[in-house]
Structures are given as structure tokens and as C-alpha cells.
N, C-alpha and C positions, 0 to 999 in steps of 0.2 A: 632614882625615879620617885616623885611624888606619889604615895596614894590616894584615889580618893573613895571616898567610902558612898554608894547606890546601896539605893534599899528601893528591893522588886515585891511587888504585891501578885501573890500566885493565888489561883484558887487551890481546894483540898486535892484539887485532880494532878493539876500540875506541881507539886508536891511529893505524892504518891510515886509520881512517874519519875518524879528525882532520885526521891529515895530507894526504890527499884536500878535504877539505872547506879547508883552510888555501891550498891549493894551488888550489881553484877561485876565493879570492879575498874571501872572505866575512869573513876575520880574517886580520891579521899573524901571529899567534903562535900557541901552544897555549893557552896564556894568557887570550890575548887571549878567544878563542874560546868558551872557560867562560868569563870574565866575560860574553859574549853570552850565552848559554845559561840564566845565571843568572838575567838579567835577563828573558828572553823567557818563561822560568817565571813567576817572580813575578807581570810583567806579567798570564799566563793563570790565572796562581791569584786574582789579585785580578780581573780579568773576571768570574770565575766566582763568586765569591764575592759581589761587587755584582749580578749577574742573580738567585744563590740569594735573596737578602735583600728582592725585590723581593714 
């Protein structure tokens, strides 16, 4: 798989709340962490999207 490389403009808040959240253990990296996030979206958008269709 190709990568491609996004660059996210956070304020100091949402930041903070990464680095807390990195720190309780949930992701290695910042990185890391949007890639979760990314996935845990999709994951709820396609849930959601299979109950609409129903």
C-alpha cells in the first residue's frame, strides 16, 4: 500500500489532549493515534450507514 503523507493543523488544546490521551497508553505516537481515530470514524460511518439502508 502506497502512503500518503496529511499534515493536520491542531490548536495547543487539541494537542494537549493528544498528548494525554498517547500518555494513557491508547497509541505510541501522534501518529499513531489519527490513524486510530481514522479508523474508528469510518468503522461508525459505515455502522451507520448499514442500519440507514436497512
Amino acid at each position: 500500500m502506497n502512503e500518503t503523507i496529511v499534515k493536520l493543523r491542531l490548536n495547543q488544546q487539541q494537542l494537549e489532549l493528544m498528548d494525554r490521551t498517547i500518555a494513557q497508553g491508547v497509541a505510541p505516537d501522534r501518529a499513531a493515534l489519527v490513524r486510530l481515530a481514522l479508523r474508528e470514524y469510518a468503522a461508525s460511518r459505515k455502522a451507520e450507514t448499514a442500519g440507514s439502508s436497512r
